[in-house]
N, C-alpha and C positions, 0 to 999 in steps of 0.2 A: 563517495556518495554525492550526490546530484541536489544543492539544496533546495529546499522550497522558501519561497517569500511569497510570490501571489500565483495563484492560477487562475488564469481562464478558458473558457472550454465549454464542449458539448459534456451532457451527463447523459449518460443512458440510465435504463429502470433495471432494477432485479427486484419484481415485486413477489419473490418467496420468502418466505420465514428459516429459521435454521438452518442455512446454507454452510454444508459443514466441508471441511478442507478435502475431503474424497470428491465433492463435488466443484469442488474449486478445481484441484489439478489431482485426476485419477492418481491410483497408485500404480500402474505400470509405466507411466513416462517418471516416475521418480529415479530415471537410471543414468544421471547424473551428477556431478558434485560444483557444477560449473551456473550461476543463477544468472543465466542465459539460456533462449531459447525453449522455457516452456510457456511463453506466449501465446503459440500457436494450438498447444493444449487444454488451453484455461476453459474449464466447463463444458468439457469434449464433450459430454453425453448427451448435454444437452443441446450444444451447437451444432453437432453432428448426427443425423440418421443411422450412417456405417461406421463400425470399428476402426475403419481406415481414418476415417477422419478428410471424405476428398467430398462428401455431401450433403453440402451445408439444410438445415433444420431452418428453412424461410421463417415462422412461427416464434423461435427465440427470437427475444427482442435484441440480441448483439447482433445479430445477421440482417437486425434492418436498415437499409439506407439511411434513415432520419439519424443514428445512431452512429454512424461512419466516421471512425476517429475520435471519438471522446474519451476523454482525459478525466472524468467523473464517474465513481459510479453509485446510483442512488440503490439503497438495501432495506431491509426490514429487519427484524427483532433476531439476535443468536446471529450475526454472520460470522463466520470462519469458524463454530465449533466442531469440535470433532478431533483428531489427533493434533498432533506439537507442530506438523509440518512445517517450515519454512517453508519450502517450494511454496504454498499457498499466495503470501506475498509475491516470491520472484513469479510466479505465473502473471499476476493483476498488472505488476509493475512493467513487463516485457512486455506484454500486449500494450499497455499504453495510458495504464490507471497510473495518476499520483496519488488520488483523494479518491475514498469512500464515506459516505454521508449516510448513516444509520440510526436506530434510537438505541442498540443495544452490542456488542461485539463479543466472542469467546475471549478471557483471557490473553493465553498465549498468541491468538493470532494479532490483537489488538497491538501488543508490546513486538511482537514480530514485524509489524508494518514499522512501523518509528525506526527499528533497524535497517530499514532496508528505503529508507528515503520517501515514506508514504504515510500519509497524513488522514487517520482515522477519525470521522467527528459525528463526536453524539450528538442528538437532539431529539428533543421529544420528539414522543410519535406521533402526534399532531400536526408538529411544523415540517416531520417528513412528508407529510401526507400530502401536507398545502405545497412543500416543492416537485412531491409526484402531478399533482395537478397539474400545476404550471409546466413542468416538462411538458407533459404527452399533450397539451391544449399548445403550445407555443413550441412546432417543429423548428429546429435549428438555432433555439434562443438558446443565451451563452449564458454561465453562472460565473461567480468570480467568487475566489476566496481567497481572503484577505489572512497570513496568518499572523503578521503585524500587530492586527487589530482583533483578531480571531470575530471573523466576521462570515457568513455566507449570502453571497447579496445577489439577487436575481432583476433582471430587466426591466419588472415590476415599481422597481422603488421599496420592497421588504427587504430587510437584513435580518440576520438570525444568529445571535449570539454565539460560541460554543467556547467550552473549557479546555485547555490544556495543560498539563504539567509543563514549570517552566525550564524546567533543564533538558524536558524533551523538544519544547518548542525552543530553546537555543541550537539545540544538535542539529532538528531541520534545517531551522534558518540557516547555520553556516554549512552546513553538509556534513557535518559529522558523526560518522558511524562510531565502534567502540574501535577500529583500528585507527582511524583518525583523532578520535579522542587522547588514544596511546601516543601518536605519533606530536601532538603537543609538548609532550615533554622528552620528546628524542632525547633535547638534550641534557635534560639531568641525567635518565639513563641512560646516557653517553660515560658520561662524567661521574655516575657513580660505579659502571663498571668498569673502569680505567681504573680509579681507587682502590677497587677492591684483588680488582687481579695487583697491584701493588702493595697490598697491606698482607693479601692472602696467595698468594703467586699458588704456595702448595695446590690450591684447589683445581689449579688452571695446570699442575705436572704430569705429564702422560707417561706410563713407562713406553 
């Protein structure tokens, strides 16, 4: 996993409320096991006019210019409710999201991001509003966040505090996922199953 320490970057808007994981990534691209490649799916219905997915929807704000390559994405109240989906994450994260900035998250998608290298951050819904402003009033202006400092700091000169659990914000920092977390201690479970096929060999006899 890819860790996070700062980011800087465009944020784009997703000014809807309860954006739930069928609107994140439909459920018929969910026809793989590989969290690659549904980037190109993220928010079909709405980035797209046709089923095909070849006509882009000029009106969503992912399809505007000013928004081209951002690594942010700003949300409103409920994002990711709706079912368990992982794909939800690996859609945000393939397209090009590390960070999303909301006042409120589902659950399981909220613990879903921290797995998968993406950095969820609440804030009131006030201070969301003051960085929707600043967005759509200031085309191409960069946000930065600090996860250090757990910080969100805009061009402005405002910073904006946010929380995070600190065993999750260690896992970002270094990049580690729960298979990397595993792989910390290879080598005791190296060394404790060398012991045990020696103490227990029986377990380890095949007829």
């Amino acid at each position: 996993m890819k860790a996070f320490t700062t980011l800087e970057g465009i944020a784009a808007i997703l000014d809807k409320a309860n954006v739930d994981t069928d609107q994140i990534i439909p459920k018929q691209f969910l026809k793989k096991i590989e969290r690659t490649g549904f980037g190109m799916h993220l928010f079909h219905d709405w980035r797209y006019t046709d089923d095909a997915g070849t006509i882009l929807d000029k009106t969503f704000s992912l399809n505007q210019d000013r928004y081209k390559g951002a690594c942010i994405l700003l949300a409103r109240d409920n994002f990711g409710c709706g079912s368990s989906r992982e794909h939800a994450p690996w859609a945000l994260e393939d397209y090009g999201f590390r960070c999303i900035i909301a006042p409120s998250y589902a659950d399981i998608f909220y613990n879903n991001c921290f797995k998968n290298g993406m950095l969820p951050i609440v804030l009131k819904s006030g201070e969301v509003d003051e960085i929707f402003k600043f967005v759509e009033n200031n085309i191409g202006a960069n946000l930065k966040i600090d996860l250090a400092i757990q910080k969100v700091q805009i061009p402005n000169g405002k910073e904006y505090a946010f929380n995070v659990d600190s065993f999750r914000k260690e896992c970002l920092y270094k990049g580690l996922d729960d298979i990397g977390l595993t792989l910390i201690h290879e080598a005791k479970i190296s060394s404790f199953e060398s012991k045990q096929k020696s103490e227990l060999n029986w377990l380890y006899t095949t007829k």
